[in-house]
N, C-alpha and C positions, 0 to 999 in steps of 0.2 A: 504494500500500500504506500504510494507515495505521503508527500504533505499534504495534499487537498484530502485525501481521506480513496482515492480512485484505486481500484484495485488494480496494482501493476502485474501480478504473476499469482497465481493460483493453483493448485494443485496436489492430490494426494504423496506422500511423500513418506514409503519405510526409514526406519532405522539406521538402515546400511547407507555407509560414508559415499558408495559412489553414486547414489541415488540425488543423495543431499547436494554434493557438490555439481550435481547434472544442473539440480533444481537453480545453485544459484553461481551457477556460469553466467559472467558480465556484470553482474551485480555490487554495486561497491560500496560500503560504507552503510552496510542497512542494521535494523539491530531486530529482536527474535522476542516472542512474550512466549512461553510456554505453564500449562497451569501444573504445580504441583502435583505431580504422582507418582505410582510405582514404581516406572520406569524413566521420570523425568533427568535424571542426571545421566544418562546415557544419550539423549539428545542436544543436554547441554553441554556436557562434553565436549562432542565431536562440533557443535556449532562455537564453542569456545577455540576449538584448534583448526578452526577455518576462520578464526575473525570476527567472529559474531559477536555482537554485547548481547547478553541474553537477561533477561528480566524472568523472573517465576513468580508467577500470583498465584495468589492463596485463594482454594477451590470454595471453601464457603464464602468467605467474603466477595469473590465477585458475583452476584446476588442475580444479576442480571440475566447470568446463563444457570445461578445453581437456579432460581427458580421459574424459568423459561419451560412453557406449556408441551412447546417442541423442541427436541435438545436433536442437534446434529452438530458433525462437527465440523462444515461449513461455515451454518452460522455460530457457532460459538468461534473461532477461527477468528471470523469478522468481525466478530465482537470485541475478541481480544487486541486486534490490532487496533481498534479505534482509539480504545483504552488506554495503549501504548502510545496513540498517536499525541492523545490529549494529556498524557502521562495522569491517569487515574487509576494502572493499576495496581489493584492490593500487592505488596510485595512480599514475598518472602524471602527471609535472611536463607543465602545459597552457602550451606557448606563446602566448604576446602575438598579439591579431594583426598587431602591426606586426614582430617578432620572425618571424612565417613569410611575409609579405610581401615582407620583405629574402631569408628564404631561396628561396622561387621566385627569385627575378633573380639570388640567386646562382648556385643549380643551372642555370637558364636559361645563365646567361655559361659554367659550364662546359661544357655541352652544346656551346656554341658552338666556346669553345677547343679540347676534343679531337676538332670536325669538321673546323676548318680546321688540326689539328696533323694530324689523319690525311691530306688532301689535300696540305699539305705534303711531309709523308714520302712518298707516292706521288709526286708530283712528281720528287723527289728522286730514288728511286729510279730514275724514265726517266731522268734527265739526267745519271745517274754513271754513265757508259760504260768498257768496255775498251777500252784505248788498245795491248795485247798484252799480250806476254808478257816477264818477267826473263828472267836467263841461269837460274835457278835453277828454269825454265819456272813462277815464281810470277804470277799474272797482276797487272798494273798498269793502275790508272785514272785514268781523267781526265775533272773535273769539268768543267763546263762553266756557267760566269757570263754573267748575262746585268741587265738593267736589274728593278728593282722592278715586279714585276705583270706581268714579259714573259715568265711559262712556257707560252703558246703556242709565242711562238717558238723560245724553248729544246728544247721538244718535238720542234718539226719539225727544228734543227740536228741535236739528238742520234739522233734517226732517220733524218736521211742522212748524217751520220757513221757510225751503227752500218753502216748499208746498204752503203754504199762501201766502206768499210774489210774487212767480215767478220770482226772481232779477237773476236765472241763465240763462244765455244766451249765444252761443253759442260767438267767436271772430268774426267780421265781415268777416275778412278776411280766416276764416276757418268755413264755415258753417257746421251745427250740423246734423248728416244723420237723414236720412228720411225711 
């Protein structure tokens, strides 16, 4: 879109760099609105390392298109450049790419912790066995220690402990299905 608002060049346009750079052969000095999403920084990228100034708006706030009766993406497209043109759009702060680089490996490592925290706590769970009953028939348990990285065996103790013994039993007041 030029400065009068006229549409100068139009056109659906993938991902891949030779597409992009097809789309903006002769083209000099233009700059890009793209809106915030999943795979926004892979377009911003590659329009970053062709020269582009790229602007990202923020999908809710531009109101225009989130609450638009018919959404294509034409006109939202057109929308967004006008936006640009008139510089009113929402912006969003554009992370570094070494700034989301760190954040994959971070999100990564937490993915990681709350898998082996959830196997943990399952583990846990088999191996704190009822050992009976109080006098106050409140039920008491007993953990069961074993070497670092030995919750196989802990497994198999706590399962013929449980097995021998019979001390698991149902709460009186919620009995055990049938």
């Amino acid at each position: 879109m030029d400065e009068k608002g006229n549409v100068v060049r139009s056109r659906k346009v993938t991902n891949l760099r030779s597409e992009v750079e097809e789309f903006l052969e002769g083209v000099k000095d233009c700059r890009a609105v793209i809106e915030a999403g999943r795979s926004s920084y892979t377009l911003i990228d590659l329009l970053d390392e062709l020269g582009v100034k790229v602007t990202m708006a923020h999908p809710k706030e531009v109101k225009l298109i989130a609450k638009a009766k018919v959404k294509t993406d034409k006109r939202d497209s057109q929308l967004l450049a006008h936006l640009l043109l008139t510089d009113l759009v929402p912006e969003v702060y554009q992370r570094s790419k070494e700034n989301r680089e760190v954040q994959k490996i971070l999100r990564q490592r937490v993915f990681y912790v709350e898998a082996i925290t959830r196997v943990k706590n399952r583990v846990h769970a088999l191996i704190a066995q009822p050992m009976g009953f109080t006098h106050g028939n409140l039920p008491a348990g007993l953990q069961i220690v074993g070497r670092l990285f030995g919750e196989p065996e802990l497994i198999k103790v706590a399962c013929a402990y449980e097995q021998a013994t019979k001390h698991r039993r149902p709460p009186e007041k919620f009995p055990g299905l049938e």
